[in-house]
VEXDREN-2710 file (C-alpha; in Angstrom, 1 decimal):
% VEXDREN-2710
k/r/px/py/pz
1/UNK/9.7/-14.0/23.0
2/UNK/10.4/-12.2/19.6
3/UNK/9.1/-8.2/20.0
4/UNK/9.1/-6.8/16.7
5/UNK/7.8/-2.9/15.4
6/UNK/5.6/-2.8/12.2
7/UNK/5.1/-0.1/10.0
8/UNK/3.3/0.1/6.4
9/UNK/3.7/1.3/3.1
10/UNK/1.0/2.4/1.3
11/UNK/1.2/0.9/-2.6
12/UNK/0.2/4.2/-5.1
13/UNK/1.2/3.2/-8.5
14/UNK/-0.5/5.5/-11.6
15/UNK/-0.8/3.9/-14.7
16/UNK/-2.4/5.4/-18.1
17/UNK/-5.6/3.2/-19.0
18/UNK/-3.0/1.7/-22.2
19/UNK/-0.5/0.7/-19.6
20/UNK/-2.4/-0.5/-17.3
21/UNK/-3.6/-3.7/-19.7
22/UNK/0.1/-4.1/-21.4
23/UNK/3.1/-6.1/-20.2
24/UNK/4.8/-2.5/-19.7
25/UNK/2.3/-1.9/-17.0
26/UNK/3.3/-5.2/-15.3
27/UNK/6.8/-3.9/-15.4
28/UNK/6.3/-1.0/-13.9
29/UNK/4.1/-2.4/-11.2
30/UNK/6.8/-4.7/-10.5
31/UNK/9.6/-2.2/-10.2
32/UNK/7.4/0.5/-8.0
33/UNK/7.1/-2.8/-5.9
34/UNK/10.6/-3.6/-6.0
35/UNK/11.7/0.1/-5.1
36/UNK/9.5/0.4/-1.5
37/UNK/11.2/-3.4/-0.6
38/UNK/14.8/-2.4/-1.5
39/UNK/14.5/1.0/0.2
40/UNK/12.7/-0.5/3.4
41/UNK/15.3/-3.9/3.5
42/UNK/17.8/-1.6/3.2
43/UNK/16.6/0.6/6.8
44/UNK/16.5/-2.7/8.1
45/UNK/12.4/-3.8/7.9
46/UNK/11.7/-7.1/6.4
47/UNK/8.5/-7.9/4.2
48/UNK/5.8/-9.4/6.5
49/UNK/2.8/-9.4/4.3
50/UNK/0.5/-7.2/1.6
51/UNK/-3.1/-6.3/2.8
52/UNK/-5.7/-4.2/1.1
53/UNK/-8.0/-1.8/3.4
54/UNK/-11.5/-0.6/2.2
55/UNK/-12.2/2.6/2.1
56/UNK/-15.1/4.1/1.2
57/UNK/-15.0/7.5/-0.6
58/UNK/-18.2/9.9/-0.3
59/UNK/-19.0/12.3/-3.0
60/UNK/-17.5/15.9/-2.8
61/UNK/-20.5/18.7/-2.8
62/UNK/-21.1/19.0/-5.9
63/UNK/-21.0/14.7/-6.5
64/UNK/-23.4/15.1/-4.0
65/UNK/-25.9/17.7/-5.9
66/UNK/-26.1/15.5/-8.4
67/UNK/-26.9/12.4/-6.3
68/UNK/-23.5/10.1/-7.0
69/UNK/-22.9/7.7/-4.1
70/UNK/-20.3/6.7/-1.9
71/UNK/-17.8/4.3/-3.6
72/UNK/-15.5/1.3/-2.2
73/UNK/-11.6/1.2/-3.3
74/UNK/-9.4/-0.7/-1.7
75/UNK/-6.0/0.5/-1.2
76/UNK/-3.1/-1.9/-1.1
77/UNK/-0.6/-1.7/1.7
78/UNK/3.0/-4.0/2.2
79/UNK/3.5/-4.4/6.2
80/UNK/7.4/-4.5/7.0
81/UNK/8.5/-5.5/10.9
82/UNK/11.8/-5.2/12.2
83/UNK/13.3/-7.3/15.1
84/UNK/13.5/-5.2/18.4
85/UNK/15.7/-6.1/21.2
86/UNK/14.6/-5.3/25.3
87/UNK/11.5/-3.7/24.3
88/UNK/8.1/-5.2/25.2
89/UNK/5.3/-4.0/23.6
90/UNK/1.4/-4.1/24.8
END
């Protein structure tokens, strides 16, 4: 049986509002991508797969003075693994 070690990479990409709906958005979306899987192929982790976690967010104190409510994001994560040898894992 293959063991294998995960670890994650959480995606955080800012974009300016004008960016965000242009094709140099896209670009630059695809080369922050491109970046975390060279850097993390390169240490040795393939690319297993791309998940998003909710979170939910609460209002800081004074959001919550003047009553705004908890919001739900979710935040994108890539999950690398890497092979390991003689190691067996529960």
């Amino acid at each position: 049986m293959e063991n294998f070690q995960y670890t994650s990479h959480q995606l955080n990409i800012n974009l300016s509002e004008k960016d965000a709906k242009s094709a140099k958005g896209a670009e630059i979306i695809k080369q922050s991508i491109e970046k975390v899987m060279t850097q993390y192929a390169s240490a040795g982790w393939e690319f297993d797969s791309q998940i998003s976690i909710p979170i939910t967010v609460s209002p800081g104190c004074l959001g919550g003075l003047t009553g705004a409510k908890a919001a739900q994001i979710d935040v994108p994560v890539l999950v690398f693994r890497r092979r390991v040898q003689g190691k067996d894992f529960v």
